[in-house]
C-alpha positions in Angstrom: 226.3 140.5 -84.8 229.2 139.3 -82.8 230.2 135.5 -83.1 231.9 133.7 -80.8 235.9 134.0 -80.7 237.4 130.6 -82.1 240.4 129.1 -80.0 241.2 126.6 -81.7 242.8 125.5 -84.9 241.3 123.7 -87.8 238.2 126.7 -87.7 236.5 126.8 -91.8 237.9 129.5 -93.7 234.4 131.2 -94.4 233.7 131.5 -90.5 237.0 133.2 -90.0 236.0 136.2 -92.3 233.0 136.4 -90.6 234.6 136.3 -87.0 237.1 138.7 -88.1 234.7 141.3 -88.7 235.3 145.0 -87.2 232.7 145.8 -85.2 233.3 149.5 -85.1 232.6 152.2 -82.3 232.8 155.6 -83.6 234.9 158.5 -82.9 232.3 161.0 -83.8 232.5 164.0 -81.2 230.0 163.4 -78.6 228.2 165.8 -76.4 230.3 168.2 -74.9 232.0 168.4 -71.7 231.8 171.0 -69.3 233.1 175.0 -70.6 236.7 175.3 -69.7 238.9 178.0 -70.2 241.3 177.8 -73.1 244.1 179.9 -74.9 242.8 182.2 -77.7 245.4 183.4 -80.4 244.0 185.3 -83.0 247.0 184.3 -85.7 248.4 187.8 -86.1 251.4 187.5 -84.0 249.9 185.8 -80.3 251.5 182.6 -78.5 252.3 181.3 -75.3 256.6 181.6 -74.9 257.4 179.5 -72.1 261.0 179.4 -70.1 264.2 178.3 -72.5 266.1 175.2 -71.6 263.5 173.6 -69.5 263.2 170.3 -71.4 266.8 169.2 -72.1 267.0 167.0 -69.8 264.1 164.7 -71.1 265.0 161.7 -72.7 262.0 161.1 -73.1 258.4 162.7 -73.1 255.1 162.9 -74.2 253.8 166.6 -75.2 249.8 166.4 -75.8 246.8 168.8 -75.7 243.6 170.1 -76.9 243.6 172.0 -80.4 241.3 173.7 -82.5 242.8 175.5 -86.0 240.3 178.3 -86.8 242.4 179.1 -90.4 245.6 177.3 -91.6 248.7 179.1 -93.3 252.6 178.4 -93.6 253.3 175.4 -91.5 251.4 176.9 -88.5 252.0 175.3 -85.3 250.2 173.7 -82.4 253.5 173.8 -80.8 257.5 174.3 -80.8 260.1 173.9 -78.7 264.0 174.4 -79.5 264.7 176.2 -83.2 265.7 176.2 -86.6 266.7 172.3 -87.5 266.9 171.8 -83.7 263.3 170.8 -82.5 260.5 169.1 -81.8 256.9 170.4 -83.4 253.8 169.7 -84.2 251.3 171.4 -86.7 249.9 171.4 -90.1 251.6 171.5 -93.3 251.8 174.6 -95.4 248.2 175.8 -96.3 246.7 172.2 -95.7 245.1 169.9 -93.2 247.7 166.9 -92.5 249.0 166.7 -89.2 252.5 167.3 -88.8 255.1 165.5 -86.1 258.5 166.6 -86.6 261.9 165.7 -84.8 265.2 167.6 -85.8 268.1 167.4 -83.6 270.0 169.5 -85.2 272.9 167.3 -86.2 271.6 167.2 -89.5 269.4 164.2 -88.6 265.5 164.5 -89.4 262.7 163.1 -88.5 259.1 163.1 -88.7 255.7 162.0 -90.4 252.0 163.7 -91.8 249.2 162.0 -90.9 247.4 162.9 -94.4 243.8 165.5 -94.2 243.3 164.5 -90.6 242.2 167.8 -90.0 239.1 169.9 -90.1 239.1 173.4 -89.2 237.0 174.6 -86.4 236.9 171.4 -85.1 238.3 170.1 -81.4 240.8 167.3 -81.8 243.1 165.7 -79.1 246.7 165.3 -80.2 249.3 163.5 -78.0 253.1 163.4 -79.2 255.7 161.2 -78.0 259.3 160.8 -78.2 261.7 157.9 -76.7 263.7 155.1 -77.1 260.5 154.1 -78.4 260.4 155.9 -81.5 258.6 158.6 -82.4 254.3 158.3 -82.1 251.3 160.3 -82.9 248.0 159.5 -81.5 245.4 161.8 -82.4 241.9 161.7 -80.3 243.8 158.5 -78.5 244.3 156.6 -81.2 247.7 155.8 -82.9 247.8 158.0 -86.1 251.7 157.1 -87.0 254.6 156.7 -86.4 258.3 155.8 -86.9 261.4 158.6 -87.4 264.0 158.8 -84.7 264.6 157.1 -81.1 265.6 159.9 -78.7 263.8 162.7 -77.0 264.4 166.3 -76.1 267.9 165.6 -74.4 269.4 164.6 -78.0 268.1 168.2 -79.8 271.4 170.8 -79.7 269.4 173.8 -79.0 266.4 174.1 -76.6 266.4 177.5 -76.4 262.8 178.5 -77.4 259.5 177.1 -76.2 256.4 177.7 -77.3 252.7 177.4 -78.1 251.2 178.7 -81.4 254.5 179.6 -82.9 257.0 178.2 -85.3 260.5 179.0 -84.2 261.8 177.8 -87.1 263.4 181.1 -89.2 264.5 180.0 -92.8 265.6 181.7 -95.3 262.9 182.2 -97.9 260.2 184.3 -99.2 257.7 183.7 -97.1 257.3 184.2 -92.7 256.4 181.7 -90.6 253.1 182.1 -89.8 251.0 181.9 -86.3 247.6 180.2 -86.6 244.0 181.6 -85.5 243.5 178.7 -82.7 242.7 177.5 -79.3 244.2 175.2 -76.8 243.5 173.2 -73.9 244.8 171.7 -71.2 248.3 171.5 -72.5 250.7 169.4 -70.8 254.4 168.2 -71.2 255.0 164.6 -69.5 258.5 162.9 -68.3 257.4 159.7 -69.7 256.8 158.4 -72.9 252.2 157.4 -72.1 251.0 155.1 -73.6 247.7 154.6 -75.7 246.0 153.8 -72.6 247.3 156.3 -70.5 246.4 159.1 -73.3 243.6 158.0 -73.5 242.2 157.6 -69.4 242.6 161.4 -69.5 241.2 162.5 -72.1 238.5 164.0 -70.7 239.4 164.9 -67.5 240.8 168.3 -66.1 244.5 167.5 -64.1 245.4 168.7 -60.7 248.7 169.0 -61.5 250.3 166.2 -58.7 249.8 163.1 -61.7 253.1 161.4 -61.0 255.5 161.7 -64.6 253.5 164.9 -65.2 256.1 168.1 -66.1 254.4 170.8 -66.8 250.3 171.5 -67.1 249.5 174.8 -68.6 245.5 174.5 -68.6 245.0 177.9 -69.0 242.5 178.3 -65.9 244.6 181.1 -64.1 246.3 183.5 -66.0 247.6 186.6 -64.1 249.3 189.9 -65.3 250.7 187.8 -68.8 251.6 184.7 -67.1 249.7 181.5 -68.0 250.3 179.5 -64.7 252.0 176.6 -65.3 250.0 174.3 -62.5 252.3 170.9 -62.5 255.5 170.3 -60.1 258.1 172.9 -62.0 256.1 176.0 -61.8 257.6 177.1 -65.9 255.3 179.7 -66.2 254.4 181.0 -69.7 254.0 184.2 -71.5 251.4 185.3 -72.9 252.2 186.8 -76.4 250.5 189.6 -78.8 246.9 189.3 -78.5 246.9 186.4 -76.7 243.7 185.7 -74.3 241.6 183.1 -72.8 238.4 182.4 -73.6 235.5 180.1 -72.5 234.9 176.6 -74.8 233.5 173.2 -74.8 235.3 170.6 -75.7 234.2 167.2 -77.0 233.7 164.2 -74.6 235.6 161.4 -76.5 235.2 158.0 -75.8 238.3 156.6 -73.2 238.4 152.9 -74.7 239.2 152.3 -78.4 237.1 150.2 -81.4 236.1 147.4 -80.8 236.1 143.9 -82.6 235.9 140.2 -82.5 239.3 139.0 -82.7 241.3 135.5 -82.9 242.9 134.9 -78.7 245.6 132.5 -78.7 246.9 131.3 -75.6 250.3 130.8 -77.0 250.8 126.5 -75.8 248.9 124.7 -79.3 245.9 127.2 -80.0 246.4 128.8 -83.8 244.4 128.9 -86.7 245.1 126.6 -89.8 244.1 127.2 -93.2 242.5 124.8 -96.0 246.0 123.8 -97.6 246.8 124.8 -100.8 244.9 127.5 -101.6 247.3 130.5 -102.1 249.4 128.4 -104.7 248.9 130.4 -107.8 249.4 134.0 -106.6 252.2 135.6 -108.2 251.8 138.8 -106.0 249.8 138.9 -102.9 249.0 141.4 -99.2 248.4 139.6 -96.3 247.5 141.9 -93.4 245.7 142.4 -90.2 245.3 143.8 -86.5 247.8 142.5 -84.2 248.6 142.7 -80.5 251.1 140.8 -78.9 251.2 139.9 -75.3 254.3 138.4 -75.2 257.5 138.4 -77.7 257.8 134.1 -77.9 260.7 132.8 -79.7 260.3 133.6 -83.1 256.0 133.7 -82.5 254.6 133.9 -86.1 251.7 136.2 -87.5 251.7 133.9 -90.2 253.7 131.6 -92.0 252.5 129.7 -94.9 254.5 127.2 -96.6 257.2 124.4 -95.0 260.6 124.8 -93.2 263.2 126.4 -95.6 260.5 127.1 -98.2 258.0 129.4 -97.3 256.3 133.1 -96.4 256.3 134.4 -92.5 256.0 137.5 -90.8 257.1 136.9 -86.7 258.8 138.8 -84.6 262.5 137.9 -84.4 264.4 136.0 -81.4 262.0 136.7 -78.3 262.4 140.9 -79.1 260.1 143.2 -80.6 261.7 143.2 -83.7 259.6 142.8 -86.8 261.0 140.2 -89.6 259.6 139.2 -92.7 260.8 136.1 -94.8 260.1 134.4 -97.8 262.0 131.3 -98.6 262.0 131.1 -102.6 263.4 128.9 -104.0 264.0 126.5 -101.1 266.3 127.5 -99.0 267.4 131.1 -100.6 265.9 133.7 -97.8 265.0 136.7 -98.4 264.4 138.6 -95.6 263.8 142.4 -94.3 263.4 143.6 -90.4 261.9 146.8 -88.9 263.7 146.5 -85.4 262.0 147.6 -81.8 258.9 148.4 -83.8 256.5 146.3 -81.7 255.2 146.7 -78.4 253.9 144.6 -76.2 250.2 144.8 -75.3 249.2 147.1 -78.1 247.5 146.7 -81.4 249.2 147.4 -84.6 248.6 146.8 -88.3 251.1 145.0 -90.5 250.8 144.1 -93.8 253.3 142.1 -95.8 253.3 142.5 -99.7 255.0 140.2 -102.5 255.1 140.8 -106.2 256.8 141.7 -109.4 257.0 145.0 -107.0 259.3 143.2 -104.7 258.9 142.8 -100.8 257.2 145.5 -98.4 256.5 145.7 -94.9 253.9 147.9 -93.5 252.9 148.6 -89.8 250.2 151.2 -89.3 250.1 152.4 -92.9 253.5 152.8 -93.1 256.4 151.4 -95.2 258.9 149.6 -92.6 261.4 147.4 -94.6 261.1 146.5 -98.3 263.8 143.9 -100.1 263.7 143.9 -104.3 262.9 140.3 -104.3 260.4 140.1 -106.6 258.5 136.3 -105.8 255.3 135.7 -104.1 253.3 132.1 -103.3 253.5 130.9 -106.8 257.2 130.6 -106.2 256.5 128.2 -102.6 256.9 124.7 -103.9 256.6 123.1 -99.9 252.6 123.6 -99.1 252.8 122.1 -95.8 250.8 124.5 -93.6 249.0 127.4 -93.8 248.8 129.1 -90.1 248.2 132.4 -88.2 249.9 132.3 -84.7 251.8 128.8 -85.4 255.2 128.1 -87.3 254.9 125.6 -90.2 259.0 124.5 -89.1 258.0 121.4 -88.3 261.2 120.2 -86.8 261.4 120.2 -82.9 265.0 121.5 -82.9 263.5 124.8 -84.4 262.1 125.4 -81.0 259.1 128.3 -82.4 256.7 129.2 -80.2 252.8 129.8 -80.8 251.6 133.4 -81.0 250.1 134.8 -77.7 248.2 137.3 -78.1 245.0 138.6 -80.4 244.4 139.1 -84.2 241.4 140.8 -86.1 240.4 141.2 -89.9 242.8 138.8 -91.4 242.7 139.6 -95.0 244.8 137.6 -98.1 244.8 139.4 -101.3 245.6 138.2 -104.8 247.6 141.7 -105.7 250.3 143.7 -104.1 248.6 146.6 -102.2 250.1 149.9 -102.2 
């Protein structure tokens, strides 16, 4: 059951649980679509090599595409471009099923992230990489998986001299080769632009005609001539086909184009927020708070919660009226301590953060994954000014301070009494 969406402050602490509730659509694969033709390679030496230096110029990019690993091996990839410690890839890690998004420029600076047994062999999965001034970001059947690692696309790697799909370019120096995997792709493209999770996710389904403005390249593997897969976007950066490589007739999953659902907290951002019973994290020595959150515009210094008084207190906001993400606890009065995870946020889009005190000392997560930490080691118990408890309001109570209310949306708001890992 969904329950109505509370806008205003002073709702009972016992209806907000319930509010907050996911109410979750699936991402089981659904019936599939229509056969396409995709890229066969048997993993004994077969991938798509497309032209050198054709993506140098891209600062930034979004490289996506249909996958299916028949077998895994030594970091087999979906795809590669550039070389050894210069390059972008993804593909699994050695001899296991976490999903791999590296970044190396080649200046000894590395980047990257697993998204932990995402995988299941012989099984369709839409993967969609991006690289920017944003950050690095995974989404995997349109929804963000991770991310973090460098700012910076292709035009910041030293070497783009190899391209190519199925194979790891990378050559080093121990006992054991590179290996190709058994696997099939489809409808691979390369984009100018960094996409968001929308974008990825309104063409999922569909088959490109190769005219989509910010579209670079579109190898979709429907016309393949004398070795060549066709690239069908604006460039024409025709691949070759490799070993054994072939196409073949599939059916991939139809997945659904909007994302899970839930009944979340809208706040309007002029006086609607949501006030907790005071008092009643007083005792906890360590403690998570966390939730879904999606801001719609970057106010000045617009909390996701602060609990607590002016100079003495916990909040997690982002910082000035930037997507920066800042995390301070006031303990004792007056002695901050404080940790930011800068041009993490984005406008418009959901992401988790969770903000952990304790004996452990301070952590901030956003989507699963560790942002900032500080060694402070306090929590609530160590908050002797209970004046407010909010989500989406600032408990500085002085109009010189000059916080604004949270605009936006929140979902599954959870306090716990023990620092989560």
């Amino acid at each position: 059951m969904i329950l109505p969406v509370p806008k205003h402050r002073g709702v009972p602490w016992l209806a907000v649980l319930l509010v907050l509730m996911w109410a979750i659509r699936g991402y089981a694969q659904n019936a599939a679509s229509t056969p396409r033709r995709v890229l066969d390679l048997d993993g004994k030496g077969s991938y798509v090599e497309l032209p050198p230096n054709i993506f140098g110029k891209l600062s930034e990019a979004t490289v996506e595409g249909w996958v299916k690993w028949d077998s895994t091996g030594y970091f087999p990839r979906f795809w590669n471009f550039g070389g050894t410690q210069a390059s972008q890839e993804v593909g699994l890690v050695e001899d296991g099923t976490d999903l791999l998004f590296g970044f190396s420029r080649g200046s000894g600076e590395l980047g990257g992230f697993r998204v932990l047994n995402s995988i299941r062999l012989g099984e369709w999965y839409h993967v969609a990489a991006v690289s920017g001034k944003g950050g690095m970001k995974l989404y995997l059947n349109g929804s963000l998986a991770a991310l973090g690692g460098l700012t910076g696309s292709f035009d910041t790697i030293t070497s783009n001299v190899r391209n190519c799909i199925g194979l790891n370019t990378w050559k080093d120096g121990g006992g054991r080769r590179n290996q190709e995997a058994k696997m099939q792709v489809a409808e691979f493209r390369v984009w100018s632009v960094a996409r968001t999770e929308g974008e990825i996710r309104s063409a999922l389904n569909r088959s490109l005609t190769g005219s989509e403005p910010g579209l670079f390249g579109l190898w979709n593997f429907e016309n393949v001539e004398n070795g060549l897969a066709k690239d069908s976007g604006p460039n024409r950066f025709h691949g070759q086909m490799k070993g054994n490589a072939r196409t073949a007739t599939a059916q991939l999953p139809v997945l659904p184009e909007s994302g899970p659902t839930m009944s979340a907290l809208e706040l309007d951002g002029h006086g609607s927020y949501l006030e907790l019973p005071p008092n009643i994290f007083t005792n906890l020595t360590q403690a998570t708070v966390e939730g879904w959150v999606k801001w719609s515009r970057f106010g000045h210094y617009s909390r996701f919660f602060d609990f607590g008084a002016r100079g003495n207190g916990m909040a997690v906001n982002n910082q000035d009226s930037v997507a920066n993400l800042t995390f301070h606890l006031y303990a004792p009065a007056n002695a901050m301590h404080f940790v930011r995870a800068r041009g993490i946020l984005r406008t418009n889009e959901w992401c988790h953060v969770a903000a952990v005190t304790g004996p452990q000392g301070m952590k901030l997560y956003v989507n699963g994954r560790l942002a900032a930490a500080d060694g402070f080691s306090g929590s609530f118990a160590a908050i002797t000014k209970r004046e407010g408890s909010f989500f989406g309001h600032s408990a500085w109570s002085l109009p010189t301070d000059a916080d604004e209310d949270f605009q936006g949306q929140m979902g599954e708001l959870r306090v716990w009494g023990v620092a989560r890992t």
